[in-house]
VOGU-3710 file (C-alpha; in Angstrom, 3 decimals, decimal comma):
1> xxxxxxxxxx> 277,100/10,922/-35,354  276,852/10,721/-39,250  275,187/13,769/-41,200  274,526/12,951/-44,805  272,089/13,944/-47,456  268,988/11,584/-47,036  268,153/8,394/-49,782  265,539/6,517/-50,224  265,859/4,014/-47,539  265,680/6,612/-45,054
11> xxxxxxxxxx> 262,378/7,424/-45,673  260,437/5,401/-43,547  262,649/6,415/-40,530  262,123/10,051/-41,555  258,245/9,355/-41,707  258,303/7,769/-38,282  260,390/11,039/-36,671  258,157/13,244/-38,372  255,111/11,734/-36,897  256,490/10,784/-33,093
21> xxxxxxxxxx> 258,840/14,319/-32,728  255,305/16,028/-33,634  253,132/14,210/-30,938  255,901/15,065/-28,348  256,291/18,394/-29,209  253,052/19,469/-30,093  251,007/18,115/-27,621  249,635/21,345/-25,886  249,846/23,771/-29,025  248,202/21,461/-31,748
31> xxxxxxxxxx> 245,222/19,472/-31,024  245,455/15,707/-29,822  242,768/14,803/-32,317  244,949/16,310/-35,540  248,028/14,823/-33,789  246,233/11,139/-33,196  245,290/11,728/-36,896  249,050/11,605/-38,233  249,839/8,861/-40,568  253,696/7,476/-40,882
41> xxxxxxxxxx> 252,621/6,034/-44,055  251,124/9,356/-45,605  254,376/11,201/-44,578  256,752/8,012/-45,979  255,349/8,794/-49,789  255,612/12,324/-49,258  259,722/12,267/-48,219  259,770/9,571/-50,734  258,698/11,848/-53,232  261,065/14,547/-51,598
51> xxxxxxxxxx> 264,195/12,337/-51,650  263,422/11,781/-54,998  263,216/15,069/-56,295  266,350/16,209/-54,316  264,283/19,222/-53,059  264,140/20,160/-50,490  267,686/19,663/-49,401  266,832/16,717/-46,847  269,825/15,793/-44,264  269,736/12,782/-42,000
61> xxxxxxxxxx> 271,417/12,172/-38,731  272,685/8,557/-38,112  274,289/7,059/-34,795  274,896/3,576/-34,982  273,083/3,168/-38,310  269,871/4,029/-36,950  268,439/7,623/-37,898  267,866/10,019/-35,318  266,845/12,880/-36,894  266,227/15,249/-40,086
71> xxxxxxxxxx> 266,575/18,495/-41,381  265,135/20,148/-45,051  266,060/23,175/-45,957  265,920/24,884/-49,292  265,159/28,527/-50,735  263,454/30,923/-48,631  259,799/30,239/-49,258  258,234/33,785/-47,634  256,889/35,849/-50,530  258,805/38,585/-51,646
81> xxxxxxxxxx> 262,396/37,032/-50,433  265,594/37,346/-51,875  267,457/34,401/-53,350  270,036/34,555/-51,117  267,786/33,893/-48,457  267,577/29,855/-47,216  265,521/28,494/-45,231  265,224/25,720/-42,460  261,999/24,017/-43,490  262,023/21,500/-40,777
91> xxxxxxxxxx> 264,055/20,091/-38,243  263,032/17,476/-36,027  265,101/14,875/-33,804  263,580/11,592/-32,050  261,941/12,528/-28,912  264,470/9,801/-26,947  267,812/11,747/-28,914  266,958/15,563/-27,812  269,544/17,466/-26,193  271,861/15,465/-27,527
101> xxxxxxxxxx> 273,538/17,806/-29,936  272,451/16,210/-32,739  270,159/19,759/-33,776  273,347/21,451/-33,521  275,602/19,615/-35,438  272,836/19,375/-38,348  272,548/23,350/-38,241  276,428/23,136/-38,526  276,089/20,988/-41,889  273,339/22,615/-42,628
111> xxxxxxxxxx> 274,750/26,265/-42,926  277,801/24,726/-44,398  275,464/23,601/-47,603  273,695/26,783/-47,246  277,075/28,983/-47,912  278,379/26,621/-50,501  275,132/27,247/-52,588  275,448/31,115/-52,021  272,990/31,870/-49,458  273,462/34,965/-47,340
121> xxxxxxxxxx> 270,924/34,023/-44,671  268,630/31,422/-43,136  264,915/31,758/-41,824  262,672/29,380/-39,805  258,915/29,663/-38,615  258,059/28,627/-35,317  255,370/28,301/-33,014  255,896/30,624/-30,183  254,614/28,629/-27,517  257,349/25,795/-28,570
131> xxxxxxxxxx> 259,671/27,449/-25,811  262,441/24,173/-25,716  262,617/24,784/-30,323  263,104/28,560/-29,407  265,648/28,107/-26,679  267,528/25,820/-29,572  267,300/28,061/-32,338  269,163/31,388/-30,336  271,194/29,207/-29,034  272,729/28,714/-32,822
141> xxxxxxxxxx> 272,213/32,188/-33,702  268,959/32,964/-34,925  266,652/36,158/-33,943  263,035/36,787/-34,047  262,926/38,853/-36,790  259,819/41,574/-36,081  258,035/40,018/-39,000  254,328/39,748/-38,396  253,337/36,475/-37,162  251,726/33,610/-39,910
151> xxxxxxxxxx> 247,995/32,742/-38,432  246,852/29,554/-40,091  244,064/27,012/-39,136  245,264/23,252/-38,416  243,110/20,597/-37,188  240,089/22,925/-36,772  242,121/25,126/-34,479  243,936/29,022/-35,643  247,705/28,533/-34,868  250,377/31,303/-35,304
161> xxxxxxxxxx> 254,175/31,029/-36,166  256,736/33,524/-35,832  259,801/34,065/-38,090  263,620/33,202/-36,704  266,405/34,881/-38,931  270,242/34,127/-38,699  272,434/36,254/-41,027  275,642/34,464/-41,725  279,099/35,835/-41,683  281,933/35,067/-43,733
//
């Protein structure tokens, strides 16, 4: 398994993760209409545009040549944090490559980049109903944190995440 910073080819292949890791994840916590509704090509220009602008920090996951996953990460976005706070903005992995170790080794990389730019700690938001993402993420070390929980409306439903911290150690 390769880990490397994403280009522009991979794009397309990040697009169609994006789209089928969502639809198999999601499928009892978001609503099949919104999830019907997602659009590889809509997602394509936006990582385009991402790649592009080098932020966030966008890693891909080859085996064989083919893509089977992707990770962003960049400054903590929460209001109020510190800059030595990162954090994992997505992370998603081909429905037909999970529990594979290919999440692991990317949060391996990942933190890696994360020290070497001077961050002290990494957060995530999760849906608390995605029990199999939650399972992953203490299994590598991150904690819910205590923080109150994000409500948000997607789709025509009200959804809630819930923040995951790790602190790192040197």
């Amino acid at each position: 398994m390769q880990i490397a910073q994403a280009t522009s080819e991979n794009a397309r292949a990040v697009a169609e993760i994006h789209v089928a890791a969502w639809r198999a994840a999601y499928r009892s916590i978001v609503p099949d209409d919104y999830l019907a509704s997602l659009s590889i090509e809509r997602r394509e220009a936006k990582w385009s545009e991402c790649i592009a602008a080098g932020d966030p920090t966008l890693l891909v996951a080859k085996k064989a040549g083919v893509v089977q996953g992707w990770l962003s990460f960049g400054k903590c976005r929460d209001i109020g944090s510190h800059k030595s706070e990162a954090e994992v903005w997505a992370i998603y992995v081909s429905p037909t490559a999970w529990s594979t170790g290919v999440g692991h080794l990317f949060w391996l990389r990942a933190k890696e980049l994360m020290l070497e730019k001077g961050f002290k700690s990494c957060s995530l938001w999760v849906f608390p109903q995605n029990e199999r993402a939650i399972k992953f993420y203490r299994s590598i070390g991150f904690a819910h944190d205590g923080a109150a929980a994000k409500n948000f409306e997607l789709g025509g439903v009200l959804l809630q995440e819930v923040r995951f911290v790790s602190q790192f150690s040197c």
